[in-house]
N, C-alpha and C positions, 0 to 999 in steps of 0.2 A: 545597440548591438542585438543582433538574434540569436536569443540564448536557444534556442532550437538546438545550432550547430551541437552543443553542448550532448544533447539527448541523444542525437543520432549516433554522436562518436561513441558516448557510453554504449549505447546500442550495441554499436558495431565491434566494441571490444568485449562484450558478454558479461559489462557490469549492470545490467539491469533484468528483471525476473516480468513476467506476463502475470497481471493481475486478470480477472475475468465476475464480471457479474452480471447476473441473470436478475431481471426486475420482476415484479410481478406479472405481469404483462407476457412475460417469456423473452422480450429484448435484451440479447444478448451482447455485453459492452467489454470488450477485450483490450487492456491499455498496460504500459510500460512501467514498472515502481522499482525505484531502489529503495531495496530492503536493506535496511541493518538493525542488528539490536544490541544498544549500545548500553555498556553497564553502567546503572545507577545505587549509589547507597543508600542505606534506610537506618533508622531508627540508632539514629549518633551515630553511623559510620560503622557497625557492627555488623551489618546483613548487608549484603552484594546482590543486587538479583539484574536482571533487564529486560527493558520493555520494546521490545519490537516495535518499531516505526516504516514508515513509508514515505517516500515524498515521488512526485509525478507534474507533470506536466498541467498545471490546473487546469486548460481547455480541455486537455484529452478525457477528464471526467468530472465537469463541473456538478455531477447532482451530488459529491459526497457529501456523506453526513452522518453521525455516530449511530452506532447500529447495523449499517450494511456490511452486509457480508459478501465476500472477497475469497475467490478462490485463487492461492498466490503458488505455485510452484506444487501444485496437487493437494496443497495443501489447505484448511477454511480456517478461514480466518473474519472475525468483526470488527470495523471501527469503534474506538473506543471515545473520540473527543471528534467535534468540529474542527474543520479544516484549516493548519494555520497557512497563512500564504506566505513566502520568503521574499524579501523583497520587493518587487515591483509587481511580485503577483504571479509571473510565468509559472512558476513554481511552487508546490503547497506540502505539507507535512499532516500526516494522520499519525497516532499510536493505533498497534494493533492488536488483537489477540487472540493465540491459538485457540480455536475450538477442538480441543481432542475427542468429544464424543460425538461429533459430525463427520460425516464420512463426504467424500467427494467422488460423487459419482459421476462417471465422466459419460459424455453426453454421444448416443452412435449418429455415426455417420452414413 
């Protein structure tokens, strides 16, 4: 089956956010992630907090890798971990993390 269909429809119902990264180089790579951040407990179940994730289409951006940074909804954002792949691979999951004292400066046209 092409799990494709899958992304387009997410797509087309406005559950997925435009991620954007700019290489050293200045190549600009513009691709599709659903974000969510999904709560986890800590330290015996006492503290609540949650870690931002992403998952994407793994062709649409095979160089990921912990450290790049990611501009997700105006927002910057770093990979935190190597890319897990879900299943057969079409698919991959990053953790993320806000960068609050990075600004995103949006690029003229």
């Amino acid at each position: 089956m092409d799990q494709s269909i899958f992304w387009s429809a997410f797509s087309r119902y406005g559950l997925l956010a435009e991620a954007t990264h700019t290489a050293a180089n200045g190549t600009v790579t513009t691709f599709s992630v659903g974000f969510v951040q999904p709560d986890i407990m800590m330290l015996q179940n006492d503290v609540q907090s949650s870690q931002p994730e992403i998952e994407y289409q793994t062709a649409d951006f095979p160089v990921m890798a912990a450290g790049i940074r990611l501009v997700i909804a105006g927002d910057v954002y770093r990979v935190q971990n190597a890319p897990a792949r879900q299943g057969a691979g079409h698919f991959s999951k990053v953790k993320v993390r806000k960068m609050p004292e990075e600004k995103c400066i949006p690029e003229s046209k």
